[in-house]
KEVEXDREN-938565 format. One record per residue: residue number from 1; residue in one letter; chain; x, y, z of N, C-alpha, C, O in turn. Coordinates in Angstrom, 3 decimals, padded with zeros to 6 digits. Example, Ala and Ser with C-alpha at 12.3 -4.5 7.8 and 13.67 -1.06 7.14 Angstrom:
% KEVEXDREN-938565
ATOM resi resn chain    neast   nnorth      nup   caeast  canorth     caup    ceast   cnorth      cup    oeast   onorth      oup
ATOM    1    a     A  013.190 -005.690  007.800  012.300 -004.500  007.800  013.200 -003.300  007.800  014.236 -003.319  008.465
ATOM    2    s     A  012.850 -002.250  007.080  013.670 -001.060  007.140  012.900  000.030  007.870  013.409  001.138  008.039
***
This chain:
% KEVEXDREN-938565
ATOM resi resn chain    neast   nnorth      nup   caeast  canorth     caup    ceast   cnorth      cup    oeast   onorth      oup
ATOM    1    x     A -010.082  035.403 -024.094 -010.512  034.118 -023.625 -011.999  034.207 -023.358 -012.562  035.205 -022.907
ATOM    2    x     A -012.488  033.241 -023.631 -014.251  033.239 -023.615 -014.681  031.679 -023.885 -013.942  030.718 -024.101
ATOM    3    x     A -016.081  031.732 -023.805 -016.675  030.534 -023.712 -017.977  030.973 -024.355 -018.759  031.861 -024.017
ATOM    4    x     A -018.019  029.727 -025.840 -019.353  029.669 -026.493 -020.030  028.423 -026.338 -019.529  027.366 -025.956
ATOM    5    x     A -021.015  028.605 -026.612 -022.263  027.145 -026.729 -022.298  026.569 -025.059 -021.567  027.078 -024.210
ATOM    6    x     A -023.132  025.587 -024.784 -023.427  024.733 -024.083 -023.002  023.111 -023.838 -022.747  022.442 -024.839
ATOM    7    x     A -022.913  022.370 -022.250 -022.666  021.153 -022.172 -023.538  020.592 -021.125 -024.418  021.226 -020.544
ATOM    8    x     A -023.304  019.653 -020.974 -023.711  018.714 -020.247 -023.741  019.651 -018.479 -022.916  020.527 -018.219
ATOM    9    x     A -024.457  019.365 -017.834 -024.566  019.319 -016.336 -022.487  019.549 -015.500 -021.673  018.635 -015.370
ATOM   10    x     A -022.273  021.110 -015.112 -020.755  021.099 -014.569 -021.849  021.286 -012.972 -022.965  021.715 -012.679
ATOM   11    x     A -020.831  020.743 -012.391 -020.359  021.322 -010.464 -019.197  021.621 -010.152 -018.137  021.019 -010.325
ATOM   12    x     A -019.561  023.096 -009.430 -018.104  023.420 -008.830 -018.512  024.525 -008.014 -019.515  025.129 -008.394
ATOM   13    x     A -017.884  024.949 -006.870 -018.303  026.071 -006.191 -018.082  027.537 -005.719 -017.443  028.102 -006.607
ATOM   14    x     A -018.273  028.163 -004.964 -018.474  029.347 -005.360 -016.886  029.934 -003.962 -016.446  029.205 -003.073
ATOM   15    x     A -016.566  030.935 -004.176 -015.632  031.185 -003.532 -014.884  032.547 -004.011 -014.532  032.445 -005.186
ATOM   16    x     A -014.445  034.164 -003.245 -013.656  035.007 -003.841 -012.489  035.047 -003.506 -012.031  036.175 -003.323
ATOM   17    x     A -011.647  033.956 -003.314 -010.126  033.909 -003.419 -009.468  032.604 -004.158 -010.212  031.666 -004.443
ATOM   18    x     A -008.351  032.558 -004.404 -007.871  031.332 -004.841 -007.995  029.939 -003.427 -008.099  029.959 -002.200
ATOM   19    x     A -007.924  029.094 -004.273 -007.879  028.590 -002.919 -006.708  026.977 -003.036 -006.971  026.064 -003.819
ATOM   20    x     A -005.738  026.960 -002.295 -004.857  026.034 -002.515 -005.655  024.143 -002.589 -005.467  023.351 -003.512
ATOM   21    x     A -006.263  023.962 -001.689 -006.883  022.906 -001.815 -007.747  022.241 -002.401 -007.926  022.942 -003.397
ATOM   22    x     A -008.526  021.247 -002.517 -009.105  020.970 -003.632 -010.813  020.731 -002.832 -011.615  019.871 -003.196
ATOM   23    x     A -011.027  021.671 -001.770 -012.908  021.626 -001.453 -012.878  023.305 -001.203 -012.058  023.987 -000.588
ATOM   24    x     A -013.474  023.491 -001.557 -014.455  024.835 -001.055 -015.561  024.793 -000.164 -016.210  023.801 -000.494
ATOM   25    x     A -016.184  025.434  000.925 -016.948  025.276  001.260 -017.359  026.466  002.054 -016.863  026.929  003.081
ATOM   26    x     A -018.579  026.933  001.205 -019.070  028.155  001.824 -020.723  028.205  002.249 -021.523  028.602  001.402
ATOM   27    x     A -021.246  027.742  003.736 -021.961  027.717  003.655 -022.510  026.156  003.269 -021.721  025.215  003.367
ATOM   28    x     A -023.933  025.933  002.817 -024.218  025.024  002.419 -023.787  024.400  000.890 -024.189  023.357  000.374
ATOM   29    x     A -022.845  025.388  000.355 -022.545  025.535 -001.083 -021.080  024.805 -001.007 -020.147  025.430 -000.502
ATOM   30    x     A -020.936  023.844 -001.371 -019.741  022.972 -001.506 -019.123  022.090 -002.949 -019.615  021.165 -003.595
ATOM   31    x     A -017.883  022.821 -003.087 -017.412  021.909 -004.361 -015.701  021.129 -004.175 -014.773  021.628 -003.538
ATOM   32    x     A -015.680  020.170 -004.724 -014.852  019.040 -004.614 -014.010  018.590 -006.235 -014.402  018.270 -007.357
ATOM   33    x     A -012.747  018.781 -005.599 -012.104  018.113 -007.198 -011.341  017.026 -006.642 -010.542  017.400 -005.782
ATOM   34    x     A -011.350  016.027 -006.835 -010.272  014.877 -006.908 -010.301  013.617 -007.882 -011.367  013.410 -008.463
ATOM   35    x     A -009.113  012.659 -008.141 -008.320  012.825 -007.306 -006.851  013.996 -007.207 -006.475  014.210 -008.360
ATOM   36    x     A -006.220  014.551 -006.460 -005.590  016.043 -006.543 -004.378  015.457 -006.128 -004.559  014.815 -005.093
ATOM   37    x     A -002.787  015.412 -006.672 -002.843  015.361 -008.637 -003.592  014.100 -009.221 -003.561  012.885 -009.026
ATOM   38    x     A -004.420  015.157 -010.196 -004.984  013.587 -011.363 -004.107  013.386 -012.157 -003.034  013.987 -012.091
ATOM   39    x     A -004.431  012.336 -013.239 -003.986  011.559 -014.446 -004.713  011.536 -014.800 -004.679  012.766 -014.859
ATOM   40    x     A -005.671  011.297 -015.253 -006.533  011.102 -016.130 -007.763  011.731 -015.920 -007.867  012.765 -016.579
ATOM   41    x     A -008.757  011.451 -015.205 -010.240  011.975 -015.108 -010.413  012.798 -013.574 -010.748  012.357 -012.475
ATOM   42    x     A -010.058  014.078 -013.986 -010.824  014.864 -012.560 -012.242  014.768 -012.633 -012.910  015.021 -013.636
ATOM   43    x     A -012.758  014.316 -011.313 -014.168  014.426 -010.591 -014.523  015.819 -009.794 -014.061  016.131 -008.697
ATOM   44    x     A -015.240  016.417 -010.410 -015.664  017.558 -009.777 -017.154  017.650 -008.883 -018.017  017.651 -009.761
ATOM   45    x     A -017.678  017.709 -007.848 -018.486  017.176 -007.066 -019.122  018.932 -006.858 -018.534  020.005 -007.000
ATOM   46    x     A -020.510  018.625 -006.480 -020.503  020.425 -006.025 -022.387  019.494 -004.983 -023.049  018.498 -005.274
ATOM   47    x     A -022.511  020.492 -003.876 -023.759  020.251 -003.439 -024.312  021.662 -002.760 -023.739  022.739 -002.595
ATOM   48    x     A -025.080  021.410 -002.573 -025.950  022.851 -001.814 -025.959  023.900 -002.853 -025.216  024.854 -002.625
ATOM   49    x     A -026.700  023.926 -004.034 -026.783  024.922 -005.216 -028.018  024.802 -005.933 -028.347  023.651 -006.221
ATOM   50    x     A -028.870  025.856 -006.327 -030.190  025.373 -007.205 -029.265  025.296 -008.084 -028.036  025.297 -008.014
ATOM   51    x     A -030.500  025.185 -009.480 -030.075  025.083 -010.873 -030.204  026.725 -011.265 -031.131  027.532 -011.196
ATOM   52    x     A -028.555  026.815 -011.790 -028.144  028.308 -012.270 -027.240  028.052 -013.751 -026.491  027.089 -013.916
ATOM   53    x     A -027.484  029.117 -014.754 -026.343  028.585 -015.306 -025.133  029.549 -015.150 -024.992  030.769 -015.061
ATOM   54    x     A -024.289  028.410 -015.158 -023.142  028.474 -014.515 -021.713  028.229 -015.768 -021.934  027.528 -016.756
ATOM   55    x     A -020.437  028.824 -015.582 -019.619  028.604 -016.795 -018.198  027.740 -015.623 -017.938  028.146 -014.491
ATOM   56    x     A -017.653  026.802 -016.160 -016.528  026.095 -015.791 -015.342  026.159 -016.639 -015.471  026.058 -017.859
ATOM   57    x     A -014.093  026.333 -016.050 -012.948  026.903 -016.989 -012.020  025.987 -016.620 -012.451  025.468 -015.591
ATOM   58    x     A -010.962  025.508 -016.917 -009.891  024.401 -016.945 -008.836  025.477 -017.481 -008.657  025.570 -018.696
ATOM   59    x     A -007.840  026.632 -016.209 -006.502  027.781 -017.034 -005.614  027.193 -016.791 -005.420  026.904 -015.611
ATOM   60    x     A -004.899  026.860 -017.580 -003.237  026.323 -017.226 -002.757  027.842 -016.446 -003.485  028.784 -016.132
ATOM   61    x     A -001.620  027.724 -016.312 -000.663  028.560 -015.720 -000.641  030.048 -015.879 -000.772  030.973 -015.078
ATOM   62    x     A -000.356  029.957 -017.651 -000.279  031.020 -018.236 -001.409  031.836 -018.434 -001.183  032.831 -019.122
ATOM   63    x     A -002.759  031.675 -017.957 -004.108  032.086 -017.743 -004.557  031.544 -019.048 -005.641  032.084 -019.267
ATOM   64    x     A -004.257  030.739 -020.030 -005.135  030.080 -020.998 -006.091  029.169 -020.773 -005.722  028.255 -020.035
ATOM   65    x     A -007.603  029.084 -021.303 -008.880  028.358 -020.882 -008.318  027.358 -022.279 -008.371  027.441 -023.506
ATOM   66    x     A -007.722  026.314 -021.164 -007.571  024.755 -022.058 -008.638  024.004 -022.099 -008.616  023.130 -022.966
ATOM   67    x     A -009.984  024.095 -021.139 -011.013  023.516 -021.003 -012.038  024.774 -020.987 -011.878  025.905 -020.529
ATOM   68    x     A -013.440  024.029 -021.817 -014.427  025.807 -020.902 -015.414  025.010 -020.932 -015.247  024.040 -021.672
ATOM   69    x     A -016.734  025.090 -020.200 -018.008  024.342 -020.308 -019.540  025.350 -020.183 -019.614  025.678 -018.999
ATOM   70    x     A -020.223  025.682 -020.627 -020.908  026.860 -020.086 -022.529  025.387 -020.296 -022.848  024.680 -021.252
ATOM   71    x     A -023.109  025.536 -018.894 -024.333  024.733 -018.703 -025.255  024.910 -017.476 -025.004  025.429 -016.388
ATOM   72    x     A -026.071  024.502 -017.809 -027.268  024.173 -016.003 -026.432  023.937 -015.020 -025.419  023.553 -015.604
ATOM   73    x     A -026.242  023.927 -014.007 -025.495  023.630 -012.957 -026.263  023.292 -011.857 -027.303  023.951 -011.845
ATOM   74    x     A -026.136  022.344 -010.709 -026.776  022.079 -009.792 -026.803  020.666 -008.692 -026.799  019.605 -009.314
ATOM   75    x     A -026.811  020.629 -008.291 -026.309  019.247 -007.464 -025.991  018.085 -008.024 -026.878  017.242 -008.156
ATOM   76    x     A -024.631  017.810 -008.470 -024.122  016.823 -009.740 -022.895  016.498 -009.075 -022.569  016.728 -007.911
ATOM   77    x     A -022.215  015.882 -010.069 -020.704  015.189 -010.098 -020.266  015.449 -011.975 -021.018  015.113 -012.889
ATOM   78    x     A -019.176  015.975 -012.123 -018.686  015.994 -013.605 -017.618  015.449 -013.699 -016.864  015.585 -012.735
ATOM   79    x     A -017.214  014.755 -014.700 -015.941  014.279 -014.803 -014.989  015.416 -015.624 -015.473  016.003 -016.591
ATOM   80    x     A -014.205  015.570 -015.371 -012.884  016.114 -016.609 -011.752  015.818 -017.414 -010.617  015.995 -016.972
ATOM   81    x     A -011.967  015.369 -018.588 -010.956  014.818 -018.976 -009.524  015.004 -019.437 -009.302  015.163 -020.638
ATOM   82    x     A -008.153  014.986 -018.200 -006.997  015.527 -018.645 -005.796  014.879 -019.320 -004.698  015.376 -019.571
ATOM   83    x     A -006.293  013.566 -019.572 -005.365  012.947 -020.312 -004.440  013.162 -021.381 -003.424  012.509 -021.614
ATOM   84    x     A -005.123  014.642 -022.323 -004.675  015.012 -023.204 -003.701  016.048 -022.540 -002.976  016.618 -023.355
ATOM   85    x     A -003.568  016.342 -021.469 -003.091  017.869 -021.030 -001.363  017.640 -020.293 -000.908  016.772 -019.549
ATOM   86    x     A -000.825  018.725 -020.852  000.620  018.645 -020.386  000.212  018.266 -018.559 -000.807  018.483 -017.904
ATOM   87    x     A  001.588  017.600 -018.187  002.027  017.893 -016.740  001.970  019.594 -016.040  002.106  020.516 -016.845
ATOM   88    x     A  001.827  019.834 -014.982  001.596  021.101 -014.053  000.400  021.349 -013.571 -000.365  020.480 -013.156
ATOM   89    x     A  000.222  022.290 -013.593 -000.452  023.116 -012.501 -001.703  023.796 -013.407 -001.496  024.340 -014.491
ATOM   90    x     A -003.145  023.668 -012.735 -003.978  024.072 -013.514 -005.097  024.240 -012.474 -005.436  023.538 -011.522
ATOM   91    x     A -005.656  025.643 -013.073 -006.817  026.204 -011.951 -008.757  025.857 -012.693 -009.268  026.232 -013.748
ATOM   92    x     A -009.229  025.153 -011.731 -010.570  025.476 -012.354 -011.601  026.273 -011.718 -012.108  026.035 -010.622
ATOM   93    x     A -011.854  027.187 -012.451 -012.561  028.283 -012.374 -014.045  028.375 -012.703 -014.463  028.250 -013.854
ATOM   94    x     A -014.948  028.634 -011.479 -016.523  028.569 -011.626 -016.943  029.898 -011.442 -016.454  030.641 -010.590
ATOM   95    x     A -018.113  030.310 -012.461 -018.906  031.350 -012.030 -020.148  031.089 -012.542 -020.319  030.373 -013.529
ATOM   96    x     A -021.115  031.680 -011.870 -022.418  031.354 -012.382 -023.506  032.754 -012.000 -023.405  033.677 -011.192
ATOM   97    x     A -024.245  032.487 -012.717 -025.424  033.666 -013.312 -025.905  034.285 -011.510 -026.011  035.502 -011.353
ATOM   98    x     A -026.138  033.395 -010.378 -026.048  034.076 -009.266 -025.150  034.940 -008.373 -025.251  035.332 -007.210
ATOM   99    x     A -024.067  035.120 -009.519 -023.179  036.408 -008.501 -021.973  034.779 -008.059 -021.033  035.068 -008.799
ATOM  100    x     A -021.618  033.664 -007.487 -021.092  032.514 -007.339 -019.725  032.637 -008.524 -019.851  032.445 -009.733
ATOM  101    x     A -018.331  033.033 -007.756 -017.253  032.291 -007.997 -016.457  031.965 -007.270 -016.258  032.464 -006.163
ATOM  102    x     A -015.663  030.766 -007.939 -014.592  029.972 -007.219 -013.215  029.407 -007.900 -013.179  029.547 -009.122
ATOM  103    x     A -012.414  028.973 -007.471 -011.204  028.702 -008.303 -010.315  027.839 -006.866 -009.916  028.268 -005.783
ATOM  104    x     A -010.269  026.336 -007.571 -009.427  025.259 -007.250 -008.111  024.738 -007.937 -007.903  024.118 -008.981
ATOM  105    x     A -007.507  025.111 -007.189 -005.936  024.774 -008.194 -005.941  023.162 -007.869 -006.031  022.636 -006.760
ATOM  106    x     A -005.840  022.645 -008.917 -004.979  021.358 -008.984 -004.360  021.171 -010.069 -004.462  021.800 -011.122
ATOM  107    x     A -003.116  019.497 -009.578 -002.287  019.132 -010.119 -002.319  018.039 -011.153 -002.674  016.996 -010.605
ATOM  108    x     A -002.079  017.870 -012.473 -001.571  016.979 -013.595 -000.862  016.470 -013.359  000.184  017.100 -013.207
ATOM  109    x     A -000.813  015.021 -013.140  000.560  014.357 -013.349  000.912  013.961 -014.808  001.992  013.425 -015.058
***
């Protein structure tokens, strides 16, 4: 599993455990997914971060990267689009070039 090329502007934040809910917040470094379960368009929110680049992952269950985004990162809002994606359970996973990861489980309806 890996991630090539570049996108648009991701937010998401930094964190070394899973974390059941859908904010992180470490510090001035904060990231946000809702609405948690989506349908259609997860909003991913992130604040307190320079510009790093940073990689964003969308794993279903089975640890497969159904989504990947590798870009600039930095005080934004991203949308995600899951409309195409089975029902369950799916983790999104941030790391970025400053040492920064995190992982928000949310739900598909």
């Amino acid at each position: 599993m890996g991630c090539t090329g570049t996108s648009n502007a991701i937010t998401i934040a930094p964190s070394t455990q899973l974390q059941e809910g859908t904010t992180l917040n470490e510090g001035s470094f904060t990231i946000s997914a809702y609405p948690n379960p989506v349908s259609d368009v997860l909003t991913v929110t992130i604040s307190g971060i320079e510009e790093v680049k940073g990689t964003l992952e969308m794993i279903d269950v089975l640890g497969k990267a159904v989504q990947c985004h590798i870009s600039m990162v930095n005080n934004s809002t991203f949308n995600i689009q899951t409309s195409t994606l089975s029902s369950g359970i799916y983790f999104i996973h941030y790391k970025d070039d400053a040492g920064r990861t995190g992982t928000l489980k949310v739900v598909k309806e």
